[in-house]
N, C-alpha and C positions, 0 to 999 in steps of 0.2 A: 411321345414326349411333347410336340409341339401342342397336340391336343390339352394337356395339361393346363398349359400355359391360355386356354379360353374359358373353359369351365369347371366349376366346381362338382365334386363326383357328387352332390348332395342337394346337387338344383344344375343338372345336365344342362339345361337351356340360358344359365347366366352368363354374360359374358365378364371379362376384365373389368373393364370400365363401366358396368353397368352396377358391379359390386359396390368399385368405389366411388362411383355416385350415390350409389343408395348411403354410405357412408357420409360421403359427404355432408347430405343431406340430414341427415341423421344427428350428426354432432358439428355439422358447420366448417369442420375441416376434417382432415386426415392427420391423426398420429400416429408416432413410432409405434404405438401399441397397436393400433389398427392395421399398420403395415405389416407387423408382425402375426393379426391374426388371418388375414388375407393368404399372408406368402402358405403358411401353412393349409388353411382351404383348396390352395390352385398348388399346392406341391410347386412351390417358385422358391428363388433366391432372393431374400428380404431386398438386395441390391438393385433385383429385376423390377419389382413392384415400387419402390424408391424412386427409379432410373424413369418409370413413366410414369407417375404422379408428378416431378419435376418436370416432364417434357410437355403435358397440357395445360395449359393456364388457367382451365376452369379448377383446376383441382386446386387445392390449398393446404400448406401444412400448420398455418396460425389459423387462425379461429376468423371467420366469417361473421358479421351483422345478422341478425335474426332479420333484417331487412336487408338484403342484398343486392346494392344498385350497380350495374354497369352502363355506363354510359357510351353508345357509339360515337369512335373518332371518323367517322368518316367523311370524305368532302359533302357527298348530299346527307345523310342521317346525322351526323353529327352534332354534337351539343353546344355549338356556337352554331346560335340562331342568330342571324343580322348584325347586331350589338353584344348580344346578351351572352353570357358564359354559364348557360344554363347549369352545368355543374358543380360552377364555382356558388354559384345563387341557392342549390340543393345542401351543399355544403356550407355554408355561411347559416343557413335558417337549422342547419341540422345542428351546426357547432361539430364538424369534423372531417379533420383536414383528408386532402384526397389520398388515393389508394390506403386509408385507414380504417379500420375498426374502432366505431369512439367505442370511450371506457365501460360503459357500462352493458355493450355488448350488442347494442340495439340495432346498430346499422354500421354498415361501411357502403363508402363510394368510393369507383374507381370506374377508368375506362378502359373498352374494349377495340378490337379492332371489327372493320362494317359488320352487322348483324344483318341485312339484307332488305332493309325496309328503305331503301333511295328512295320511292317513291314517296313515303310517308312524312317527309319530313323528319324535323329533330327525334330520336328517339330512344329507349333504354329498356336496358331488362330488371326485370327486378324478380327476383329469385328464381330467374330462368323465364321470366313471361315477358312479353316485349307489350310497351306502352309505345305509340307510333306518337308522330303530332304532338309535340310536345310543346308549350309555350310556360311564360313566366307564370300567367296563374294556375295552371295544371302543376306547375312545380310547387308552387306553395300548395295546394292543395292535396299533394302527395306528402309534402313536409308534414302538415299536420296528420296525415295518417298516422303517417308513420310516428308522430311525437306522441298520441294515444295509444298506440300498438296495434291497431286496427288491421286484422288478418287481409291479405292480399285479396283473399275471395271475397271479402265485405264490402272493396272499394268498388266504383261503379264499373257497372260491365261494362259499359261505353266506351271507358277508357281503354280497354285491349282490342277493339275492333279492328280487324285490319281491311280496307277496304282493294279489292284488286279491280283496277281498271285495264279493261282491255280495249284499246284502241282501232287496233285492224287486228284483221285475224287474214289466216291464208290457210294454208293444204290443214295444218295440223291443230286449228285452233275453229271451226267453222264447223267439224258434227263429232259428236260424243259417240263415241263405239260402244255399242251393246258390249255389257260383259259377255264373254265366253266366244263372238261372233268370229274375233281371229282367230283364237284358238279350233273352233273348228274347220274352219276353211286350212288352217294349217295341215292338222290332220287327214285330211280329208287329199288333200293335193300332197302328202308325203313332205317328209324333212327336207330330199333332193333338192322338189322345186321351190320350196320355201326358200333353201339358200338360193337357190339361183334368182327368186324374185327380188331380194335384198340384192346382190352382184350386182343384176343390172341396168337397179334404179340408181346405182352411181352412190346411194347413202356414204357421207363420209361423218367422221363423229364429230361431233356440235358442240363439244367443248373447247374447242379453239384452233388443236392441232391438228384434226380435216384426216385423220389416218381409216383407210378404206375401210366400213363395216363387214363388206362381206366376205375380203378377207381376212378380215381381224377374226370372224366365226369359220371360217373356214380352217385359217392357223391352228384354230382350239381346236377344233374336231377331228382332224389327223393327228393331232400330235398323243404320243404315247404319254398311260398313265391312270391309272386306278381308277381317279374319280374325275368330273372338270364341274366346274362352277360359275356361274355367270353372278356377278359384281353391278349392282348399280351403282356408281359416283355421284351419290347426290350432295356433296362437304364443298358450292359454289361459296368457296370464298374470297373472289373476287372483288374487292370494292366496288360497288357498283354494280354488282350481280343481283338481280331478287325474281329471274323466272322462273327458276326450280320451284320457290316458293310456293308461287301462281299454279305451277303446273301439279308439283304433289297435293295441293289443295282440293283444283277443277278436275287433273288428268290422271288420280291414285291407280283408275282400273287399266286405263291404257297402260300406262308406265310397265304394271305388275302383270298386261295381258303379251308386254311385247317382252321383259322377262321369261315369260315361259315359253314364247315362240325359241327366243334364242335356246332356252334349256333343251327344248325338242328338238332343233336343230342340232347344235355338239353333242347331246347325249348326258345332259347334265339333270342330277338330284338335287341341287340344294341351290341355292341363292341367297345375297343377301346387299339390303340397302344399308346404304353404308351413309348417314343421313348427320349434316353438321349438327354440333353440341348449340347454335344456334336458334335451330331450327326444331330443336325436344318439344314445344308446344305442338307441333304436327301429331307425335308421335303416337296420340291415341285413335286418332281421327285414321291415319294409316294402318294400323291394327284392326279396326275397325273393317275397313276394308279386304286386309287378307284374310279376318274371318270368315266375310262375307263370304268370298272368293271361295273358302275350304268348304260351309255348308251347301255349293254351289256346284260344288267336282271339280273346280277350277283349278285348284293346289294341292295337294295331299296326295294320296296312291291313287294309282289307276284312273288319270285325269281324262274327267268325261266317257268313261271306260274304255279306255286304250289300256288292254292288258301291259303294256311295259313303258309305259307313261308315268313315272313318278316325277312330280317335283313342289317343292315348299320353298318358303321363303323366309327367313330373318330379318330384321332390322337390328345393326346396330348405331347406336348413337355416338358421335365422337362426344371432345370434348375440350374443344378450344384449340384447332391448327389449322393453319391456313396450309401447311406446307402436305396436309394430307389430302389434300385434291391434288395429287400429285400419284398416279395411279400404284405404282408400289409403294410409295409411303402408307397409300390407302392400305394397300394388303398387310403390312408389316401390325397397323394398327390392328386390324381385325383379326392379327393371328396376337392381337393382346401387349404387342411391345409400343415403342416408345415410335412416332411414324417419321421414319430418319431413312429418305430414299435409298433402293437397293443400286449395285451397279447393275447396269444392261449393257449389251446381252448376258443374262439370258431374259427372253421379255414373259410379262404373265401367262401370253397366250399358250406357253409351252411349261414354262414356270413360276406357276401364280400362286396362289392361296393354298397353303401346305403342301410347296412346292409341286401341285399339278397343274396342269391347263385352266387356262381362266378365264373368261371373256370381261373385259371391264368398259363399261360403256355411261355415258353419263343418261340424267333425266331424258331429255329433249331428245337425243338418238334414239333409247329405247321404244318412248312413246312412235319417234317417225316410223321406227321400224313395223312397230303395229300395224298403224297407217299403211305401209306400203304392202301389205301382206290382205290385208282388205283390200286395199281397191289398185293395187296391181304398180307394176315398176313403171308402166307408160305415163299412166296417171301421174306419178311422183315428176318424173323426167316433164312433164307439161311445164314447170316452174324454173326457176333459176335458168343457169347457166349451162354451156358445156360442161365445165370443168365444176364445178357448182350446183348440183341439179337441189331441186325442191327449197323451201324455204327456210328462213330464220328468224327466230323469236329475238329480239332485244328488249334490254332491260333499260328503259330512258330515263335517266334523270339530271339533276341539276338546275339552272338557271333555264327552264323553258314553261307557259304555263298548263303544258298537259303531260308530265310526267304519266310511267304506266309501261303496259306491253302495248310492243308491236309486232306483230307477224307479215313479214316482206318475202318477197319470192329472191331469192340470191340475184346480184345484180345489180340491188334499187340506190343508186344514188344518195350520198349522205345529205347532200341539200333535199332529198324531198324526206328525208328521215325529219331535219331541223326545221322545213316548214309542216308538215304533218303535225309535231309537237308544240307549233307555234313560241319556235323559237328564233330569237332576233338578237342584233347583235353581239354575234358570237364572235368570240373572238381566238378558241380550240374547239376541239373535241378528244376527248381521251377515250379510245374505242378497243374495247377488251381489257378494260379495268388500267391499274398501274402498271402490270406486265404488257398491256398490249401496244398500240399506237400513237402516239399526239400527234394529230394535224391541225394544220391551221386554216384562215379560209380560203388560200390558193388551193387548199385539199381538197374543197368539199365537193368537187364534182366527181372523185373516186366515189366506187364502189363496193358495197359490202360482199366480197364473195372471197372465195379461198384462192384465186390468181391477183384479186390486186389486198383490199384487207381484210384480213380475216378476223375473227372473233369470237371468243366463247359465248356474250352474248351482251357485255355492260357497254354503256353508250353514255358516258358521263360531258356531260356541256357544260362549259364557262363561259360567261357571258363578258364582254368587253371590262367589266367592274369589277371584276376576279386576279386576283393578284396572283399569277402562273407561279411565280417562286415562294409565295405558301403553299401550293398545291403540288411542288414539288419537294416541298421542308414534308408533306403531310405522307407523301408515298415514301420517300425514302424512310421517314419513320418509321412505317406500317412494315418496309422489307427489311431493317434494323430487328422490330421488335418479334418480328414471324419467322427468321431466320431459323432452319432447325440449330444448327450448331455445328452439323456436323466435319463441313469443311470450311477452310480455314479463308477462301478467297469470298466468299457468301458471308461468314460469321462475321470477318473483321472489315469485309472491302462494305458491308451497308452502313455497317457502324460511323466508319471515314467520312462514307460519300454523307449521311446526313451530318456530322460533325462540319463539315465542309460546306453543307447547305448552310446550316445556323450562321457558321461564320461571315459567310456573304451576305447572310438576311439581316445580320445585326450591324453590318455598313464595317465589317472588320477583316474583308477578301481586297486579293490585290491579282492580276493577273497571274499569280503564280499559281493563284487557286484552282484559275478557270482549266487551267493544263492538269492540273491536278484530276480536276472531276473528271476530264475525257482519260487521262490514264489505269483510276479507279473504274470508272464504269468499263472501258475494255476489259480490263482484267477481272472483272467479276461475271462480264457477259463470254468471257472465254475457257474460265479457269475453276467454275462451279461447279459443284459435282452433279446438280441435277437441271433441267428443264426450266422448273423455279427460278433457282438462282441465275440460271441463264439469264433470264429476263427481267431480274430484280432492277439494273440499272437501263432498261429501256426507256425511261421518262427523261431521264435527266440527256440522254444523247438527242433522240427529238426536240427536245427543249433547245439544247447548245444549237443544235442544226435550222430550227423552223423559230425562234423566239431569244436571240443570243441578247438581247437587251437587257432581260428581265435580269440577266445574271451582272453586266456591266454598269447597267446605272447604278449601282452599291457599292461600287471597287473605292479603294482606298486607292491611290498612286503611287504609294511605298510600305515597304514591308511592313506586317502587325506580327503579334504573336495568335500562333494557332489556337488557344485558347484562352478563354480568360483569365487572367492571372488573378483578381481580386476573387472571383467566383471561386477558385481553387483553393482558399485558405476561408471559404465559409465553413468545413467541418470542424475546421481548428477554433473557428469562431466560438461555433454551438458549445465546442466542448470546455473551452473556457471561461464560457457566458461573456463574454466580451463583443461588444458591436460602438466602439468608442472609434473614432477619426485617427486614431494610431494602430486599430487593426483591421483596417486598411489600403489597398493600394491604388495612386491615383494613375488608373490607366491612361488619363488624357493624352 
C-alpha cells in the first residue's frame, strides 16, 4: 500500500511530487482535475494528493505567471538591497501587485523563504532558476525580458552564474577522491572494519545535532527488517545555509561514494537524495554523476564485482519546506505524504522509510565519512577536538567583506572566523541559522564545537548598522510562515511571537509584551511537537538575554491595543470602496 502511495504502476520510477511538478509545469498550477487524475494514477485518496499539494508552497492551485518570480526574504539573499525594495521596484515596472498573477498571465511575484545563495547577495528564482547579485539595473533589465516575452534560456547566461568561493579548506575540502577509491578499500578491509573506522574517528553528524555516526550505522544494521536504506538530507533550509550547495556541486562523487560505503556497511539496496525544491537546478548536473557512477560499477548490481554488493541511488526533489530537513518529516515526504514530523521513538534507524531501518545523514557527514574510510580514523581524529573530532564547513555571510566557505578544524574561535572574513564591527552573530545561537561580542571568544556551540553550518553576521529587531521581525516570520501546522504550540505560538514582534517594532509594545515574548517563546521551545519547533523561538530568548534594548527603546509606557484597530476595518474598506476620513479610526 505504501508503495502506491510513490509511484505510478506505468513510470515505476516517478515519484509524488515529481508528477506534480511536471504538472505544474505543464499548466502553471494544479487543478481539481489534475488532482483527480494523479489520485487515480497512484491509487490515492483525491484528499491524500490535496492534503500535500497544500502543505508545499511551491505547488499551486491558481494559476502561476508564465514568468515565475520568487523573491528571497532572507537577511543576507534577500531583496532589500541597502535602500532599495528590489521587489517592490520588479513589481512597479511590471504593474503587478505582489504574491499575484497580473491579468493577462504573464508573470507573478512573490517571495520565498532563503534559497541558499547568502553569499551572492540579493537574489530570486524565476521559474525555479536562481538569478544571484541582484541590483536595480539587472531588475529592469529582467522587467524588460519579461515585457517582450523573452524565454528564460534567451536571457544572458551570465546572469545565472553562481560563483562558490572557498576560503579555507581543512581535512574534507583540500583533495578530491578518485571515484570508486573508497569504495574499494571498503571492500577490500570488510563491512566489520569499515564501521569500526567510522566508530572511532568519533564522526558525529554535521547537521547541527552532533548524534554519533557510527552508532547511528551501527543501530541500522542490527535492527530487524526486510530491507534498510540509507537517506541523504540534502533540504538545508536553514537561513543562512548554502554549503550543501558548494558541496553537491564540487563533492557529487564523495557525497554518493560515502552513500554506498554506508549501504555496504548496513546491508542496504537502495538510497536516495532527498535534495530541497530550491536547489532543482543541481538536479541534472547530479544525475549526471550517478550515471557516471553506474557505467563505472560504482551503483547498480554487483558493485565492482562483489557478488552481493547491490546498491542504486534516487534523487528526490522536494518542494518548498523548510520543516522537511527535519529527518522523519524527510521520510514522511519521500514516502509521498505531506512532511508533518513523525513521533519518536520509534527512531528511522529501526523505523524509517517504509517503516524499515534507515540511515539518514546529511551532505557534509556523508562526504567525511568517505574521507575517513580513505585515509583512516587517526588522520580524521588529528583535527578538532575531544568531544569534536575533524572539521566544519561554515556557510559565512552577511555584513563581512569575504562572504563564502570555510573549512576550520572543530575548536577555531569565532573571532578568528570574523577576522578570517574580514569582518568588523560586529555587533552579533547568528550561528546555525534562526534556530541556532545569537551571540554578542562578549561571545566571540567561544568556540565552534559540539561542547560549547554547535552548528549545522550558517554563520550569519550583523554589523553594528543592523537593526537586531528587524532581524528578529525577519526570523520569526520565516518560523510563522514554515510552520508545518501540525501542533498547536508551533502553529499558533510563531504566529504570536511575530504578532508581538510587529507590535514592538511599530513603537505599539509596553512591558507587558516583553513578558509576553519570554512566556510565548518558553512555551513553544517546550511544548512543540518536533526538534524544529523546539527551536523556532531561540532568537528571540538570546535576543531578550544578550541585546534586551533593542526590544525597550520602542515600549510605549502604557497600555496599547494588540492590534491595529484602523488596519482591521481595511477589508471592510475594500469592500465598500470607501477610504474617506470617516472610515477611519484615529489611533492616536
Amino acid at each position: 500500500m505504501l508503495n502506491s502511495c510513490l509511484h505510478n504502476s506505468a513510470s515505476p520510477h516517478e515519484h509524488l511530487l515529481h508528477r506534480l511538478y511536471a504538472l505544474q509545469q505543464q499548466f502553471l498550477h494544479i487543478s481539481p482535475e489534475s488532482m483527480q487524475q494523479v489520485a487515480s494514477e497512484f491509487n490515492l485518496p483525491v484528499s491524500q494528493v490535496a492534503s500535500v499539494i497544500e502543505f508545499y508552497s511551491f505547488f499551486y492551485t491558481q494559476p502561476c505567471g508564465r514568468f515565475h518570480i520568487l523573491f528571497s526574504n532572507c537577511t543576507s539573499c534577500g531583496y532589500l538591497a541597502g535602500e532599495q525594495d528590489l521587489m517592490r521596484m520588479l513589481c512597479q515596472l511590471l504593474q503587478v501587485p505582489p504574491g499575484k498573477t497580473r491579468q493577462d498571465g504573464l508573470v507573478s511575484v512573490d517571495e520565498t523563504s532563503c534559497i541558499g545563495l547568502c553569499d551572492q547577495g540579493a537574489s530570486l528564482l524565476v521559474n525555479g532558476v536562481p538569478i544571484p547579485a541582484l541590483d536595480p539595473e539587472k531588475i529592469t533589465q529582467i522587467a524588460q525580458r519579461i515585457t517582450t516575452g523573452t524565454p528564460v534560456t534567451a536571457w544572458p547566461a551570465a546572469w545565472f552564474e553562481i560563483h562558490d568561493t572557498v576560503h579555507q579548506r581543512n581535512l574534507l575540502l583540500t583533495e578530491r577522491l578518485a571515484p570508486g577509491s573508497v569504495l574499494h578499500k571498503a571492500l577490500q578491509q570488510g563491512a566489520n572494519e569499515t564501521l569500526a573506522e567510522i566508530q572511532h574517528s568519533g564522526l558525529r553528524g554535521r547537521g547541527g545535532a552532533g548524534f554519533d555516526t557510527g552508532k547511528k550505522w551501527q543501530f541500522c544494521r542490527v535492527a530487524p527488517g526486510d530491507a534498510r536504506y540509507v537517506v541523504c538530507n540534502a533540504d538545508e533550509g536553514e537561513p543562512g545555509t548554502f554549503k550543501d550547495r558548494f558541496l553537491l556541486s564540487e563533492q557529487a562523487d564523495a557525497l554518493f561514494e560515502g552513500m554506498a560505503v554506508c549501504a555496504f556497511v548496513i546491508g542496504a539496496n537502495k538510497g536516495f537524495v532527498y535534495l530541497r525544491g530550491e536547489y532543482r537546478y543541481l538536479l541534472s548536473h547530479l544525475q549526471a554523476v550517478l550515471e557516471q557512477r553506474r557505467s563505472q560499477g560504482l551503483l547498480g548490481q554487483h558493485i565492482l564485482g562483489h557478488a552481493d554488493f547491490h546498491f542504486d541511488i534516487d534523487i528526490v526533489v522536494g518542494a518548498g519546506a523548510y520543516i522537511c530537513g527535519e529527518e522523519s518529516a524527510l521520510i514522511e515526504s519521500l514516502e509521498g505524504k505531506p512532511g508533518i514530523p513523525r513521533i519518536r521513538p520509534p527512531f528511522p534507524v529501526t523505523h524509517g522509510y517504509l517503516g524499515q531501518p534507515t540511515v539518514i545523514n546529511n551532505v557534509e557527514t556523508l562526504i567525511a565519512a568517505a574521507q575517513i574510510v580513505m585515509h583512516g580514523s587517526a588522520w580524521f581524529k588529528s583535527a578538532g577536538t575531544a568531544q569534536s573530532t575533524g572539521s566544519k564547513i561554515l556557510s559565512v555571510s552577511g555584513d563581512c567583506r569575504s562572504p563564502g566557505i570555510y573549512e576550520y578544524s572543530f575548536g577555531v574561535h569565532i573571532q578568528q572566523v570574523l577576522d578570517d572574513c574580514q569582518a568588523h564591527n560586529v555587533q552579533a552573530v547568528q550561528i546555525g541559522g534562526p534556530a541556532g545561537k545569537l551571540i554578542g561580542a562578549g561571545d566571540f571568544n567561544r568556540t565552534i564545537s559540539f561542547e560549547d556551540v554547535s552548528t549545522g553550518g550558517s554563520f550569519l553576521i550583523f554589523g553594528s548598522q543592523h537593526n537586531l529587531l528587524a532581524i528578529n521581525r525577519n526570523f520569526a516570520r520565516f518560523f510563522a510562515h514554515e510552520s508545518c501546522g501540525f501542533c498547536t504550540p508551533c502553529r499558533v505560538g510563531t504566529q504570536l511571537l511575530k504578532n508581538n514582534l510587529d507590535k514592538i517594532a511599530e513603537g505599539r509594545g509596553t512591558a507587558y509584551d516583553i513578558e509576553a515574548l519570554k512566556q510565548l517563546s518558553h512555551l513553544i521551545q517546550h511544548q512543540s511537537h518536533c526538534g524544529l519547533g523546539h527551536t523556532a523561538a531561540n532568537h528571540v530568548l538570546d535576543s531578550l538575554q544578550c541585546f534586551p534594548q533593542i526590544f525597550s527603546a520602542n515600549l510605549k509606557q502604557h497600555f496599547t491595543a494588540q492590534f491595529d484597530l484602523d488596519q482591521a476595518l481595511e477589508n471592510a474598506r475594500q469592500i465598500t470602496h470607501r477610504d474617506d476620513a470617516a472610515a477611519h479610526l484615529d489611533n492616536g
